[in-house]
N, C-alpha and C positions, 0 to 999 in steps of 0.2 A: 408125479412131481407136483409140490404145493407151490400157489403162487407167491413169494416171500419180495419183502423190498431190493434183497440183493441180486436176484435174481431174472425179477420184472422185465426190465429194461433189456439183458440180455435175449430172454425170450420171445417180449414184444418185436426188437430186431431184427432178428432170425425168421418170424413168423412173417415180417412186412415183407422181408426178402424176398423168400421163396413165394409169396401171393403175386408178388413184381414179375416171377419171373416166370409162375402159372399164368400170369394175366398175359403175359406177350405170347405164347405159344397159344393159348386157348383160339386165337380167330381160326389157325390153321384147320382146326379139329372140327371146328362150327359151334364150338360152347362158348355160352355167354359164361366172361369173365366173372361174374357175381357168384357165379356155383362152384368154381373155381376156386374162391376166397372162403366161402361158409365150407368146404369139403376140405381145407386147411385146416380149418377150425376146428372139423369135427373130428381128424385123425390127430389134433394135437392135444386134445381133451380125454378124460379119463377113459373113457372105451377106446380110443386110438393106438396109436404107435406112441406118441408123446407122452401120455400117462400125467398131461396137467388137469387138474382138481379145480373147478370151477364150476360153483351151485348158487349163484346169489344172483337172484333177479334182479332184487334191487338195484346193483351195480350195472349189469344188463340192462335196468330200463333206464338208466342214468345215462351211460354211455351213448344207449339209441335214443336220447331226446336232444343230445348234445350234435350228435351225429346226421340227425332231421334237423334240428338248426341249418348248420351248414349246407347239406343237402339241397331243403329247400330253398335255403336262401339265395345259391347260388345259380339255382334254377329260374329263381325268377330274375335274379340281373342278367344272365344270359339271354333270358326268353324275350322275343323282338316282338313290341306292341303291336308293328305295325302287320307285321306278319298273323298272328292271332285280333286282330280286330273284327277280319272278315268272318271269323268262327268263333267269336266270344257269346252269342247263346248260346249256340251248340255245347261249345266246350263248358259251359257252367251250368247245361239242363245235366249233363253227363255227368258233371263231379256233386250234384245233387241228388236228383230223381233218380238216375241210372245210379246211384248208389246205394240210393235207398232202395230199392227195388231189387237190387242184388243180394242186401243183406235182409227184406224178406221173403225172396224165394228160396234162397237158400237156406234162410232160416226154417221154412216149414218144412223142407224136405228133409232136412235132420230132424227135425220134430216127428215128422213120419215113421222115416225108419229105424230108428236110435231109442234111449227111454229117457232123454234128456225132455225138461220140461218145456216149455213154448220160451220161457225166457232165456233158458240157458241157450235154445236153440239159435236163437235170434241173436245172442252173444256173440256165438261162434260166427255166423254170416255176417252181422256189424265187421268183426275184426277183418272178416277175407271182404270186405266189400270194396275196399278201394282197390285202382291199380297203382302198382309202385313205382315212385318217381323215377329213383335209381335204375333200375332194371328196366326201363320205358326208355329212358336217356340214354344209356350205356349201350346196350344194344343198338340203337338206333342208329346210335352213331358208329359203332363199329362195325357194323354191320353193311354203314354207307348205301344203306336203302332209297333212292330215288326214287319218291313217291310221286303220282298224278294228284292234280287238284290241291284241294289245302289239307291232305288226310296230316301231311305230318305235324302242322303246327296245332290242328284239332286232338291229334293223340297226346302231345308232349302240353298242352293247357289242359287238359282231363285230369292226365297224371299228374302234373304240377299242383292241379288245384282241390284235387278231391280226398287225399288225405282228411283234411278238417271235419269233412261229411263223417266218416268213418270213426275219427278219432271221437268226434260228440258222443256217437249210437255208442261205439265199446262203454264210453262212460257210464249212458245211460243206462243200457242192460246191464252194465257190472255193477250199478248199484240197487238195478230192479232184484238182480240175480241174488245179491249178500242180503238185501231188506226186501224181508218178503214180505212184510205189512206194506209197503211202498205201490201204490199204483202206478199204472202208465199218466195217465191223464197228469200227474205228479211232475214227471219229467219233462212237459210239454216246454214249460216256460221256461227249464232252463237249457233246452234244445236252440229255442231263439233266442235267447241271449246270448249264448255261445256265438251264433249266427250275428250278429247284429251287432256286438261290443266288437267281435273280431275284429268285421269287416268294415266295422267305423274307424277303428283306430289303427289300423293297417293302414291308409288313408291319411290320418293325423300324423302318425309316426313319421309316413314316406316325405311329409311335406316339410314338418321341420326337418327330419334328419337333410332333407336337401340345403337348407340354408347353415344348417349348422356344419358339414362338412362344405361347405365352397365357402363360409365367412366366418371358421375359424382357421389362425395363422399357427400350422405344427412346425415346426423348425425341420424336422427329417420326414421324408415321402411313406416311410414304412408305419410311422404312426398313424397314415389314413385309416391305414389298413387296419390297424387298432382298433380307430375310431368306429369303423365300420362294425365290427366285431362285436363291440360294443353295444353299441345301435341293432344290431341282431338280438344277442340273448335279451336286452333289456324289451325291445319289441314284443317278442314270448312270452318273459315272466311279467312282466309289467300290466300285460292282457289276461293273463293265466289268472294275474292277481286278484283284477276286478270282477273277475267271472268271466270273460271274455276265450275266443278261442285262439291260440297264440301261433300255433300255425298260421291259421289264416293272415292273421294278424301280419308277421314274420313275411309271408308270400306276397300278401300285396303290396306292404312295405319294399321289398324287394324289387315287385316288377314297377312302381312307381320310380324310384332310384335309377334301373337300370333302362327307364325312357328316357332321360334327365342327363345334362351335361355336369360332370364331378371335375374333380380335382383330381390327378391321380388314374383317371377313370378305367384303362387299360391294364394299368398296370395292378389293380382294386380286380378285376374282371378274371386275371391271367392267377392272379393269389388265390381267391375261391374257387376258381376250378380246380387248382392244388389242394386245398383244402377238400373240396365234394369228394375227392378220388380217394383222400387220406380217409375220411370218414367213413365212404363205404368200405373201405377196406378193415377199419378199426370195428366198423359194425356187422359185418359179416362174418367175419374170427369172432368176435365177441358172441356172437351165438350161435354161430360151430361150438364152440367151446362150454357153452350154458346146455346144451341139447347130447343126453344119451343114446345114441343109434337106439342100445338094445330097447330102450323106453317105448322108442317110436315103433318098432318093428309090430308089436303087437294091435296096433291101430294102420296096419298098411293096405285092409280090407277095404274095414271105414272109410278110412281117408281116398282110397280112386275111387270108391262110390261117389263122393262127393267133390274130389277133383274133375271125375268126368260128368256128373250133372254141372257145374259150375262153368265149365267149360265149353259145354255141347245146349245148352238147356239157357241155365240164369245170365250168364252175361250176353248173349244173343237176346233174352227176352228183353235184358233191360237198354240194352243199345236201338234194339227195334225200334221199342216203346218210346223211348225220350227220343227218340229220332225219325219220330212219324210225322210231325207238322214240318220238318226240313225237307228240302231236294238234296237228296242223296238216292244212290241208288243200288239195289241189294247187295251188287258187291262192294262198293265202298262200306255200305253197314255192316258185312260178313268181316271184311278185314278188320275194320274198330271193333269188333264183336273178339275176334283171334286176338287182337292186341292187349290183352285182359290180362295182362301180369301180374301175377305176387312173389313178393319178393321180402325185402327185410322188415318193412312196414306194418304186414298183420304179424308180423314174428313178434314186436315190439310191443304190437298192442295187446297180443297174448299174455303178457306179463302184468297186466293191470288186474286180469282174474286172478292170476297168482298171489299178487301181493294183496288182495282184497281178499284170498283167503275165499272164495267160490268152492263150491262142492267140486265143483267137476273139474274145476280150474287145469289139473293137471293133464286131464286127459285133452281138454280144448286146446291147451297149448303143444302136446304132441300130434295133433291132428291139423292142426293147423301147420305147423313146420313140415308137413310131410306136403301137404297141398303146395304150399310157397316154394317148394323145390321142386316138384312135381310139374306146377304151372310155369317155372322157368326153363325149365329142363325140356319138357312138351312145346311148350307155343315159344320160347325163344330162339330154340332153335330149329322151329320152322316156320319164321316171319318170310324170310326172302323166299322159301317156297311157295307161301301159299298169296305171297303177294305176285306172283308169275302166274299162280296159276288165276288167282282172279283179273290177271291181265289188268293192274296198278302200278307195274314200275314202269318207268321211261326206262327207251332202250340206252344201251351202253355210251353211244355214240355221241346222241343228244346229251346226252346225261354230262359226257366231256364236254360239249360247245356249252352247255346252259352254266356250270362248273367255272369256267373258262372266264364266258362275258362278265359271271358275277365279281371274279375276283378286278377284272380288269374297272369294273362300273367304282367297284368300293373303292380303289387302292392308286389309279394313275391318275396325279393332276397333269393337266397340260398345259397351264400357263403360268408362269412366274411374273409376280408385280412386287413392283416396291411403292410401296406407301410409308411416306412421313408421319410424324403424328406432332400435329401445330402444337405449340406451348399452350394456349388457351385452348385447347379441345376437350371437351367434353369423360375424353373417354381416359385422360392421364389421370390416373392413381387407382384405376381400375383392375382387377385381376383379369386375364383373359375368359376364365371359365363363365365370368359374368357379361361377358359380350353377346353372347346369344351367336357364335360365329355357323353358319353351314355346314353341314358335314361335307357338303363337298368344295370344302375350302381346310387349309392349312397352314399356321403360321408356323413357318418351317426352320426360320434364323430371325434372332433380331439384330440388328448392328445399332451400339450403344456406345456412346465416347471411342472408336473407332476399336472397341472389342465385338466378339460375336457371342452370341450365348444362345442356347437350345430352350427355346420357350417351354412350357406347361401350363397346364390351369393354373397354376397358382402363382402365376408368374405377371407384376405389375407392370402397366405401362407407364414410361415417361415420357416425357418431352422430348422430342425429336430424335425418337427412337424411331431406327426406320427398320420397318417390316418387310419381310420378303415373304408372299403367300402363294403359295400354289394353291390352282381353283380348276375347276375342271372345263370350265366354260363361262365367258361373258354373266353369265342369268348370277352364278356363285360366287363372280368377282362385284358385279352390282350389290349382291345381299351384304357380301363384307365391307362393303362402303356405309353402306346402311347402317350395322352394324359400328363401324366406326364414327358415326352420324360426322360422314364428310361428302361435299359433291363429289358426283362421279367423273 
């Protein structure tokens, strides 16, 4: 079946459906949902049952950069600073060094045994060198792993952050690989550019976009989310444009935002995790569908050779490595070592040797899809084993009481106050999001001309509007006084 305008939609529908309804039964069985989605894809595609006709990479790489937007973006408003503070070298020696070291050991080992040239080698290891966000996430969480120590906020900032590393190398050797008058020494400079425009302007972007979504006035709450939207892909290309690496860009932008008080900010939080889910799903059928089983079948030798050196070998060496000046201790590095996922990521970046037209391009890109299913299929679904068996999870028990107190710490104020707000005070004509209010306080009603109305960020104060806040404690009713710059 060809994919035509009339038909599109119908198909797309049909395809989300049954992913929705592999994706609820998949915990039962102990597959990660992602294999799930791409094994739709691939029985709905010309070698399948479905018999749909889909060969354009381009569109494929279009979709997965569209798809990595979201993904990441959402990643980083989720991801809690304060939780990743205590492991932010680790987590950034990892999405660096441990990167690059992934993609040259495994680079030379396919140079070894293969008759690909040292470039092309290095190609194929750039693409599998990062771990995938998606697939790191998704798991993680459904899987409801209770980890010792800070492993899980170290694995999900690795993941989160080291696409960029990855995304540079494929660049570089996909164009060492088309221009072969082209030296390395050539690509140095614009490796740290990449580097250094990113990560400056992820930064830049994260700081206006803060003031521009809390001081501009949208009339409807759904336009934040626009706004946000917006502020995403311009992040990307905007950095993409200058030379810069837009990922990166997009990511810090993101975890900068999701430190920050918004407008909207929940309901901005609860939309992109809608979105992240949509996206994997749209990018996993998307290349199920780009991917010939019978193609791959002939590379299934190649490809566990170097699924299980990558697995057993290079990501061990390079978690060791970048994790030798830290205290950690070998079983925490074995399990970050197992936690090496690939997933739709190097699928996506495979498609940049394609469209650059590389000698080998076709076969790197079947070898590489066979690894990315292969390394989810293997270490995803044996994370909770092999975290038992390195004796890393908390037991059951604990796991409810720690569960338990967190919900109770985030979510119960226990004191209600009413505060007025004087005519001449400081803080009338203020938006609340601009108060700087405690998290652990809440303005939960306000009473105005003797109505009531359900505050938000974006919601102004007037003159002897009087506030009812729940606070959790004395310490959080004092900050909101502060906060209102009124005695206590």
């Amino acid at each position: 079946m060809a994919i035509t305008t009339e038909n599109i939609l119908l198909i797309g529908s049909v395809l989300l459906f049954i992913s929705l309804i592999a994706g609820k039964t998949s915990n039962r069985f102990g597959v990660p949902v992602i294999l799930f989605f791409i094994t739709i894809g691939m029985l709905a595609g010309s070698d399948g049952i479905g018999g749909i006709y889909f060969d354009n990479p381009k569109i494929a790489q279009f979709i997965g950069i569209i798809s990595l937007n979201f993904i990441l973006f959402s990643g980083g408003l989720d991801t809690d600073l304060k939780s990743i503070k205590p492991v932010i070298k680790e987590g950034i020696t990892l999405s660096t060094l441990g990167v690059m070291l992934t993609a040259a050991t495994v680079g030379l080992f396919v140079w070894a045994i293969t008759d690909f040239t040292i470039y092309e080698a290095l190609l194929l290891g750039s693409i599998v060198s990062s771990t995938d966000s998606a697939a790191v996430f998704s798991i993680l969480r459904s899987k409801s792993l209770a980890l010792k120590g800070n492993l899980r906020p170290i694995l999900e900032l690795e993941s989160g952050s080291n696409d960029p590393m990855a995304y540079i190398l494929t660049l570089v050797f996909t164009g060492l690989v088309v221009n072969q008058d082209a030296s390395f020494a050539s690509a140095i400079p614009m490796f740290f550019m990449q580097l250094f425009i990113g990560g400056a302007l992820g930064i830049v972007f994260g700081k206006i976009s803060k003031h521009v979504i809390n001081g501009i006035r949208l009339d409807y709450e759904g336009l934040y989310i626009v706004l946000l939207i917006a502020i995403m892909f311009f992040s990307f290309s905007a950095t993409n444009f200058v030379g810069g690496n837009g990922f990166l860009a997009l990511y810090i932008c993101a975890l900068y935002l999701g430190d920050k008080d918004l407008i909207h900010k929940k309901k901005i939080l609860k939309s992109f995790d809608s979105f992240a889910w949509l996206m994997q799903i749209v990018l996993f059928l998307t290349l199920g569908l780009l991917v010939y089983p019978t193609e791959v079948i002939p590379y299934i030798g190649i490809g566990l050779l170097i699924s299980a050196f990558m697995i057993l070998l290079a990501r061990p060496i390079s978690v060791f490595t970048s994790l030798v000046f830290y205290k950690y201790s070998f079983r925490h590095k074995a399990f970050i070592s197992w936690v090496g996922l690939r997933g739709a990521v190097p699928i996506v970046f495979a498609t940049y040797p394609l469209l650059a037209g590389a000698e080998k391009a076709g076969m790197i890109f079947n070898i590489v899809f066979f690894i990315s299913v292969t390394s989810v299929l293997i270490q995803g679904t044996t994370l909770p084993v092999v975290a038992k068996l390195l004796r890393l999870t908390i037991p059951e028990s604990l796991k409810r009481r720690t569960q338990t107190d967190m919900v109770l710490s985030d979510s119960i104020k226990s004191m209600l106050t009413e505060i007025v707000i004087p005519e001449n005070s400081p803080v009338v004509g203020k938006q609340i999001v601009h108060l700087g209010m405690p998290r652990t306080a809440i303005i939960s009603i306000i009473q105005r001309n003797k109505k009531f109305i359900t505050p938000h960020g974006a919601t102004v104060l007037e003159p002897n509007d009087i506030l009812f806040v729940l606070s959790e404690d004395k310490e959080a009713l004092s900050t909101v006084f502060q906060c209102l710059d009124m005695p206590n």
